[in-house]
MIPA-45679 format. One record per residue (C-alpha): chain; x, y, z. Coordinates in steps of 0.1 Angstrom, whole numbers, plus 5000, padded with zeros to 4 digits. Last residue first. Layout:
<loros>
+-------+------+------+------+
! kette !    x !    y !    z !
+-------+------+------+------+
!     A !    X !    Y !    Z !
...
+-------+------+------+------+
</loros>
This chain:
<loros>
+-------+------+------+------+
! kette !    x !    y !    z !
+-------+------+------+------+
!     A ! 2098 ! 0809 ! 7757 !
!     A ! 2112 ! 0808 ! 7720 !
!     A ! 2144 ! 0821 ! 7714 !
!     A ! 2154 ! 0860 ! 7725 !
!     A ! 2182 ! 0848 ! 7743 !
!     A ! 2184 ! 0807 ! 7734 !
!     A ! 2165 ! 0782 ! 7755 !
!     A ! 2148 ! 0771 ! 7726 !
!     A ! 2152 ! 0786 ! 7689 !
!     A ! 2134 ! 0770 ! 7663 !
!     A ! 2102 ! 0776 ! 7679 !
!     A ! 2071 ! 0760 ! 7656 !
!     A ! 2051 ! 0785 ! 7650 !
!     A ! 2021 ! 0795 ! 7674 !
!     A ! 1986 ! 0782 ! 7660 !
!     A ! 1958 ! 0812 ! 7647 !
!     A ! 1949 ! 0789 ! 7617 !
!     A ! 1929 ! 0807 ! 7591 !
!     A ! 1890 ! 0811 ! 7586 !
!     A ! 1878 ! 0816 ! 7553 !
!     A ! 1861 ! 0847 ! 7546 !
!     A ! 1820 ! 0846 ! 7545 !
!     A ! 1806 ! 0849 ! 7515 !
!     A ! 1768 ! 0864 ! 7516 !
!     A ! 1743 ! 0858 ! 7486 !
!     A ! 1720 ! 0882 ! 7473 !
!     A ! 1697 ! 0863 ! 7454 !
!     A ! 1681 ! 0876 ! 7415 !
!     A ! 1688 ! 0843 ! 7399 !
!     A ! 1687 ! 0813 ! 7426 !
!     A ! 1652 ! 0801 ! 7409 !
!     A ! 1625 ! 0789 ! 7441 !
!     A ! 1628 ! 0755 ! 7447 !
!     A ! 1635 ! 0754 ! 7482 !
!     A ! 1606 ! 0777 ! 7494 !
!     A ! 1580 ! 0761 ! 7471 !
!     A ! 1591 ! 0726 ! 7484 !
!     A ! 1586 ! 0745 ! 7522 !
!     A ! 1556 ! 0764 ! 7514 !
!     A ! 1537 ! 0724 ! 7506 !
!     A ! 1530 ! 0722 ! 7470 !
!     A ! 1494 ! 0714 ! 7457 !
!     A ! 1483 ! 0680 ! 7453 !
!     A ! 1477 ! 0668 ! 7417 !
!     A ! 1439 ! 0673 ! 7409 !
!     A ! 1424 ! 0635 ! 7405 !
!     A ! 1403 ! 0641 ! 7371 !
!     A ! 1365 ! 0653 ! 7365 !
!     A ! 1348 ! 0633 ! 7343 !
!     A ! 1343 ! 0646 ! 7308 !
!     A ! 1325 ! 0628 ! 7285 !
!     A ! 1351 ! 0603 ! 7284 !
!     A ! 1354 ! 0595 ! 7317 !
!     A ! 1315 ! 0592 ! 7321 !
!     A ! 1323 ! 0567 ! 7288 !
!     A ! 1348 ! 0545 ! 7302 !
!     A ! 1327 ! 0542 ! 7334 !
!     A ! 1297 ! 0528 ! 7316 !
!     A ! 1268 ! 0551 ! 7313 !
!     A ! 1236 ! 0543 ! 7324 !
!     A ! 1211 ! 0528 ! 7298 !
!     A ! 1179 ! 0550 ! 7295 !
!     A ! 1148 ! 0532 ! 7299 !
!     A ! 1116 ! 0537 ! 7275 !
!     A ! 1087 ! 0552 ! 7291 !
!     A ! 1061 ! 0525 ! 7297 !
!     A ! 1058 ! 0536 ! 7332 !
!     A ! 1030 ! 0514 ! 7354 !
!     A ! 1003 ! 0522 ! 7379 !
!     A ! 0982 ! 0494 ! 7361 !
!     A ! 0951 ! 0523 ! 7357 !
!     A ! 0974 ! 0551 ! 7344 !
!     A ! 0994 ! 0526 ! 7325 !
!     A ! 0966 ! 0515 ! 7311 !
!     A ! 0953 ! 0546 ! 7296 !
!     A ! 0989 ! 0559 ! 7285 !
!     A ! 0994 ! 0527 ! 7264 !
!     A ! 0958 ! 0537 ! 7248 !
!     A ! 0974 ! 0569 ! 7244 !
!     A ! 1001 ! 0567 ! 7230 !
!     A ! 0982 ! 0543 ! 7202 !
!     A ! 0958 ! 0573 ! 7191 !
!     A ! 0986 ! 0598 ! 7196 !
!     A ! 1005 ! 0578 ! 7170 !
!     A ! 1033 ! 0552 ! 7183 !
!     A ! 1069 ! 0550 ! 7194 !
!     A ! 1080 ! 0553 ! 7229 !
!     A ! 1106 ! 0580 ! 7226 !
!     A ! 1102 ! 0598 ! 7261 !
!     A ! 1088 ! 0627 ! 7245 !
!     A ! 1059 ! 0606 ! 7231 !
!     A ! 1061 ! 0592 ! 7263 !
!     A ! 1050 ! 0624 ! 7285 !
!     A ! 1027 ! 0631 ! 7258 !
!     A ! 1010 ! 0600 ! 7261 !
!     A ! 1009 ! 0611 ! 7298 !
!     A ! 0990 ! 0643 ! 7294 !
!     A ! 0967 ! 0630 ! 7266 !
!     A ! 0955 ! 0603 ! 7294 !
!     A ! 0950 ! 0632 ! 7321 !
!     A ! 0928 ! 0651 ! 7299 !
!     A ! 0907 ! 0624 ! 7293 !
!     A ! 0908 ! 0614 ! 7331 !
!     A ! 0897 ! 0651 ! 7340 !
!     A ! 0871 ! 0653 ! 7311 !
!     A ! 0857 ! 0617 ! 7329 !
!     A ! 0856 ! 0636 ! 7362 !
!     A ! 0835 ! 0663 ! 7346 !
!     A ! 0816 ! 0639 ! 7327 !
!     A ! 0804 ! 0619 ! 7355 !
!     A ! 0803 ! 0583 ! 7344 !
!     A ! 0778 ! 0567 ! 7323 !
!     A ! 0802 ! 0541 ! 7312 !
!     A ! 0834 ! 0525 ! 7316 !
!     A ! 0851 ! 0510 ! 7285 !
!     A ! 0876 ! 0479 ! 7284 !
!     A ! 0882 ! 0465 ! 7251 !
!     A ! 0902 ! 0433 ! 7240 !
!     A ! 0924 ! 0421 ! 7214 !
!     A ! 0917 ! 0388 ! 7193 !
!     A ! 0908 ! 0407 ! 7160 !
!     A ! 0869 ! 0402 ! 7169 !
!     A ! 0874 ! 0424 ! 7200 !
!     A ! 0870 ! 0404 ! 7233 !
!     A ! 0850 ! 0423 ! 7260 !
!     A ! 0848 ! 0445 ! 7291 !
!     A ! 0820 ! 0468 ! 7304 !
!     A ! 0830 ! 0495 ! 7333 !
!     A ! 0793 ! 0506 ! 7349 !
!     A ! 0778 ! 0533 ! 7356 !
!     A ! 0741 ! 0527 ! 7361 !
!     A ! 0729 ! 0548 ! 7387 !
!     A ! 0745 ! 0575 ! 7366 !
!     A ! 0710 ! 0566 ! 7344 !
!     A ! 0684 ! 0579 ! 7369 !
!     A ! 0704 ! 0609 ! 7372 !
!     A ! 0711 ! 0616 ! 7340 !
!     A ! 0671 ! 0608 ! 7327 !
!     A ! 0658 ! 0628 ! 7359 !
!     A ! 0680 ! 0660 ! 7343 !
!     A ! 0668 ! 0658 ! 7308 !
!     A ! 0632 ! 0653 ! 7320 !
!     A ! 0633 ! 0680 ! 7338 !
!     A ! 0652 ! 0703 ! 7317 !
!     A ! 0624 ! 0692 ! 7284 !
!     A ! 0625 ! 0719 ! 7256 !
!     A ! 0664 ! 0735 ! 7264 !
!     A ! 0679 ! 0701 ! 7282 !
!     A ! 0667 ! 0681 ! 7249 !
!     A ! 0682 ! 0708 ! 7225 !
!     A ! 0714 ! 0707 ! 7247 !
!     A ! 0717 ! 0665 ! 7241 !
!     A ! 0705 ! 0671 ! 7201 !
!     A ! 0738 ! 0694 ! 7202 !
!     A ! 0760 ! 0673 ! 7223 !
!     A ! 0752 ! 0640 ! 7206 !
!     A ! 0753 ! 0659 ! 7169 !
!     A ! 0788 ! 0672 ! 7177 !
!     A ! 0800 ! 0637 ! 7188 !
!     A ! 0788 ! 0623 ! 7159 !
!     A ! 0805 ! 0651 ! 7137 !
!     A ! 0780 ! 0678 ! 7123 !
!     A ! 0769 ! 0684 ! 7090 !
!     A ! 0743 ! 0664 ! 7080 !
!     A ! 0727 ! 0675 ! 7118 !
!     A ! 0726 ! 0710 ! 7108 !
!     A ! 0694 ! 0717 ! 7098 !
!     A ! 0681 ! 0688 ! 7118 !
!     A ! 0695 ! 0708 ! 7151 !
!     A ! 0666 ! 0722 ! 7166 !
!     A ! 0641 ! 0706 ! 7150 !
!     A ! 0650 ! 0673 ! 7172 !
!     A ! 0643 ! 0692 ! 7202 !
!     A ! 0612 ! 0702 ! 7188 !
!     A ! 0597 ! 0667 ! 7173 !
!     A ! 0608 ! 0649 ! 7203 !
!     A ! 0584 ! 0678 ! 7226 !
!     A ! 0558 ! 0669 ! 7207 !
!     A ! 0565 ! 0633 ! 7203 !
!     A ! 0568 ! 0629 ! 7244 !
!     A ! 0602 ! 0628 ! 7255 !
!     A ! 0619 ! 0594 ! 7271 !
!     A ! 0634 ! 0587 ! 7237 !
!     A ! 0649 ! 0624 ! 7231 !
!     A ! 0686 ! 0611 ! 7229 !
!     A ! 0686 ! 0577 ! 7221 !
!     A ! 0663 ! 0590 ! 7189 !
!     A ! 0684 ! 0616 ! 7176 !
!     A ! 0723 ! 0593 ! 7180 !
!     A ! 0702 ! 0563 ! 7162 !
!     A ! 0692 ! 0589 ! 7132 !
!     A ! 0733 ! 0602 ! 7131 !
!     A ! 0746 ! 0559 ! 7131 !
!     A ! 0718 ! 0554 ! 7102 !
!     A ! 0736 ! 0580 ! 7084 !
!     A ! 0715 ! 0616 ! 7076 !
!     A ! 0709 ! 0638 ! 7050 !
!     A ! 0706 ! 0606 ! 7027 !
!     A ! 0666 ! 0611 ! 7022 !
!     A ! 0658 ! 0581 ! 7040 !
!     A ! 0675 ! 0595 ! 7069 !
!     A ! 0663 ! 0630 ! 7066 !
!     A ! 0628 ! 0617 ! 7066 !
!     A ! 0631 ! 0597 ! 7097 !
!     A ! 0650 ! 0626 ! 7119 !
!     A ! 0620 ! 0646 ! 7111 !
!     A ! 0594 ! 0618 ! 7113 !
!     A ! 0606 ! 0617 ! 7152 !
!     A ! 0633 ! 0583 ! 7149 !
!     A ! 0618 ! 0550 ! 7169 !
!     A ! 0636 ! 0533 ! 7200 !
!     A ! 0610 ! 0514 ! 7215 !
!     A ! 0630 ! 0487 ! 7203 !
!     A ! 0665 ! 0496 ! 7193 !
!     A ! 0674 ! 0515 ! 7166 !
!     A ! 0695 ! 0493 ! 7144 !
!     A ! 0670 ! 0489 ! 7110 !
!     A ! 0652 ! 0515 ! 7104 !
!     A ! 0613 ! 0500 ! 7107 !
!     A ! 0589 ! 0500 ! 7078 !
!     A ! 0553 ! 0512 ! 7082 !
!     A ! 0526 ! 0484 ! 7074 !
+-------+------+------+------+
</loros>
């Protein structure tokens, strides 16, 4: 009796290739299970040559690099099969929730389009930026997850900027009352007297007759 890998699901069984370099230690359970999801609707022939395609390099590769390279290798030997398999699978998509065993929670959508789900991705990092900036505090990893709901809550979780109190806009430097400026006629009359020609007229002098000190008299007063 053959024995099973244990987490591949049924019907769900590693090409010898992918088996040997697990029980070899070339490859983690989590790598064999990545192999075998992807070439399960091939026939073992064309299993065994997708999966030769990147066994000599699968050790070495990230998950995510395996899953695109084992997901080329099945497009390369089998594009019609690769192709009926995404379609018949986008008719899935789906957006699973559930309870994380710390008491948290997990929301994860799933076969989506991957250009539109580059575009959200992209969009994510783009506003955990924005908040980095902002001063929220966190790692990119926790930025982002704040960015990710914000995104789908339509909220801002930028930290708010007090406003200024009045003391302090005068302080930094509002602008004062300018004084009025001086009407022509204060300028006129308050101009320095130095350097004026001024013009003295004479005093004017009584033109009155004397008193006559001789009346009726020759020559006296008429």
């Amino acid at each position: 009796m053959r024995d099973e890998d244990p987490g591949l699901a049924p019907g769900e069984e590693p090409d010898p290739g992918t088996q040997a370099a697990f029980r070899a230690g070339v490859l983690r359970q989590s790598k064999a299970e990545i192999i075998a999801r992807a070439t399960a609707n091939l026939d073992p022939g064309e299993a065994r040559a997708a999966e030769g395609l990147v066994l000599d390099r699968a050790g070495r590769l990230t998950p995510g690099g395996l899953r695109a390279a084992i997901t080329r290798a099945v497009l390369e030997i089998a594009p019609d099969k690769a192709v009926k398999r995404r379609e018949e699978a986008r008719r899935e998509a789906r957006v699973q929730r559930w309870r994380e065993d710390s008491g948290n929670a997990a929301l994860m959508g799933r076969e989506l389009p991957p250009a539109e789900v580059l575009a959200a991705d992209q969009r994510i990092s783009w506003w955990a930026r924005q908040l980095k900036k902002a001063g929220l505090d966190g790692d990119m990893d926790v930025l982002r997850a704040r960015a990710y709901l914000d995104l789908l809550l339509n909220k801002d979780s930028r930290p708010a900027v007090p406003p200024a109190r009045p003391a302090q806009a005068r302080t930094a430097g509002a602008a004062r009352p300018a004084s009025p400026a001086p009407s022509p006629a204060a300028t006129a009359t308050s101009r320095p007297m130095a350097g004026r020609r001024l013009r003295i007229r004479p005093a004017r002098t009584s033109r009155r007759a004397p008193a006559c000190s001789r009346p009726g008299l020759p020559g006296g007063c008429t």
